[in-house]
SEZA-222919 format. One record per residue (C-alpha): residue in one letter; z, x, y. Coordinates in steps of 0.02 Angstrom, whole numbers, m for minus. Each point is the difference from the previous one (the first is absolute). Layout:
REM residues N
<r = A	z = Z	x = X	y = Y>
...
END
This chain:
REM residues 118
<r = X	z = 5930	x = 6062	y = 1526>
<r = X	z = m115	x = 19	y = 135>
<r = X	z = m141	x = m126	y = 24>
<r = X	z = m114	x = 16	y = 159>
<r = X	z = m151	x = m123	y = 31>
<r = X	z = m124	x = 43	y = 136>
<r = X	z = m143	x = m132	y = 74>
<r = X	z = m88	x = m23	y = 171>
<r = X	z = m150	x = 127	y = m64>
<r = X	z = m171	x = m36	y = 24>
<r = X	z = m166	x = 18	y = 95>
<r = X	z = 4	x = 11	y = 194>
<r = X	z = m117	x = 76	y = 109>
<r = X	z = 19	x = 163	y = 121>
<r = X	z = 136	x = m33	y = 145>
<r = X	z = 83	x = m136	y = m107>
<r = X	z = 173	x = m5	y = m50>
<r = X	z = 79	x = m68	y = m149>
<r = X	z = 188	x = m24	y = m61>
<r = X	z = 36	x = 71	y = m161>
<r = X	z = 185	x = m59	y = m101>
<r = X	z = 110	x = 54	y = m145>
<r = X	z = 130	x = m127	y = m57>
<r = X	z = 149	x = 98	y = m103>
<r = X	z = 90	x = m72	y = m124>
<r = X	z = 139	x = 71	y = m138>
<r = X	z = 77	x = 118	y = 103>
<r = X	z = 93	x = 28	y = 159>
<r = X	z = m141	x = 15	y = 103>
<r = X	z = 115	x = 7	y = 184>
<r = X	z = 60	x = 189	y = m52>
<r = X	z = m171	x = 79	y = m64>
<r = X	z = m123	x = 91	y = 87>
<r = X	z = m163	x = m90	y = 32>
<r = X	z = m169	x = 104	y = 4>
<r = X	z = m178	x = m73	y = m23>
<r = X	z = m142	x = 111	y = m82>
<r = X	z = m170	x = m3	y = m8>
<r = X	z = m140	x = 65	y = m132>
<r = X	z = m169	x = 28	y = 69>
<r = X	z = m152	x = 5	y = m118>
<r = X	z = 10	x = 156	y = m90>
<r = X	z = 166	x = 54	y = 91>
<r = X	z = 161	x = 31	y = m32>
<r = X	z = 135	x = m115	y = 49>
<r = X	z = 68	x = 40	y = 175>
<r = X	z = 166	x = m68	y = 112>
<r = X	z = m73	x = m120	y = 150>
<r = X	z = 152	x = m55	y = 62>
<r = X	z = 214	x = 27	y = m48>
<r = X	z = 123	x = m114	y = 68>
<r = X	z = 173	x = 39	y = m55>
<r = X	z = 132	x = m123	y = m73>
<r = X	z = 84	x = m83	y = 158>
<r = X	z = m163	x = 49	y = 123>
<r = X	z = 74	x = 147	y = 96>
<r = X	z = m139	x = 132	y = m50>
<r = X	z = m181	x = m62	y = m22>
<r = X	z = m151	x = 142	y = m30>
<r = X	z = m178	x = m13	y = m1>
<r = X	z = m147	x = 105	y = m71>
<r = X	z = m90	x = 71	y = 153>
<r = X	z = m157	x = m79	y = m41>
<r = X	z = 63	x = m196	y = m8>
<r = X	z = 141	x = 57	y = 151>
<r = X	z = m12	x = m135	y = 191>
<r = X	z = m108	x = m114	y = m130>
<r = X	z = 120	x = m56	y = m134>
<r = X	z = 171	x = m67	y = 14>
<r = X	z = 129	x = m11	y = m176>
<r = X	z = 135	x = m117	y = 33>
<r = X	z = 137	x = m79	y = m127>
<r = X	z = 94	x = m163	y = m15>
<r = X	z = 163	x = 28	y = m105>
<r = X	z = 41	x = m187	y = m35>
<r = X	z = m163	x = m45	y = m69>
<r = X	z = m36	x = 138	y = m65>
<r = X	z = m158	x = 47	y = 76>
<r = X	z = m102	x = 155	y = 35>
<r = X	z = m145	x = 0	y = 123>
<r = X	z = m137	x = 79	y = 69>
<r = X	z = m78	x = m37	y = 143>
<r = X	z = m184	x = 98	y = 14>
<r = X	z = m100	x = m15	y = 172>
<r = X	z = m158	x = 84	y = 54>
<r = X	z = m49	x = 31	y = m200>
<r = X	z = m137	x = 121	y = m30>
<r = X	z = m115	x = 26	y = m165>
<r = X	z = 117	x = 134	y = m33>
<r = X	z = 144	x = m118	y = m18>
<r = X	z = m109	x = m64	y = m144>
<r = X	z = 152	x = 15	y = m177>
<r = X	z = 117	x = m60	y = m109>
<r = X	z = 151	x = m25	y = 95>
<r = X	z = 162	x = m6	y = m99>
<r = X	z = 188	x = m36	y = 38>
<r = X	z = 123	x = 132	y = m53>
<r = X	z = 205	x = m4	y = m1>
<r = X	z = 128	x = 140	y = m41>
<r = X	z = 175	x = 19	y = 31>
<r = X	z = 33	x = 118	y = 100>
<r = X	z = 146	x = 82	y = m103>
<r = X	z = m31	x = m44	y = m188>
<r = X	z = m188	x = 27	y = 16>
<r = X	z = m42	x = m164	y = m84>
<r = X	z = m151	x = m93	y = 49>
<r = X	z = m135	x = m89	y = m58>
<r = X	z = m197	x = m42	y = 52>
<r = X	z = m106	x = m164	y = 26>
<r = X	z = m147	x = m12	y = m76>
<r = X	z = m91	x = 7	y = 164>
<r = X	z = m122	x = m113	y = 116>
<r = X	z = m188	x = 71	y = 39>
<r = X	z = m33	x = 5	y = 184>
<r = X	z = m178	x = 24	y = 39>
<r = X	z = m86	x = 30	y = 173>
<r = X	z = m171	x = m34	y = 1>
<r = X	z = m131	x = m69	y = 130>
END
């Protein structure tokens, strides 16, 4: 069963960065695809960034694209983000997402509230 913990939210002001992670746990994280989401106030929820099971393809929305970096570690098993130059707009929930790429089985975190705020 899939079980995905995020942390590394919180406050941080315009310009700042901030690290956001999703620890995986119950399943063979090394061949799922690994996509963080985000919900804006009032929104629905929308793909930031995709990196696929061994790293070869990685996709970004346009509006987070040259300021955020996904990255993996297999062995721990790890998910990251890695946000720079964060705007108000960045302001959301930001949750951790995994799906096999054949079988279609996944499962969600229960997400980590980034908020960007002077």
């Amino acid at each position: 069963q899939v079980h995905l913990v995020e942390s590394g939210g919180g406050v941080v002001q315009p310009g700042g960065s901030l690290r956001l992670s999703c620890s995986g746990s119950g399943f063979n994280f090394a061949v799922y695809d690994m996509t963080w989401y985000r919900q804006l106030p009032g929104r629905e929820r929308e793909m930031v960034a995709l990196l696929t099971q061994r790293g070869a393809i990685d996709e970004y929305s346009d509006s987070v694209k040259g300021r955020f970096t996904i990255s993996r570690d297999n062995s721990k098993p790890m998910l990251y983000l890695h946000m720079n130059n964060l705007k108000p707009e960045d302001t959301a929930v930001y949750y951790c997402h995994a799906e096999h790429p054949q079988l279609g089985l996944g499962g969600w975190g229960q997400g980590t509230q980034v908020t960007v705020s002077s």
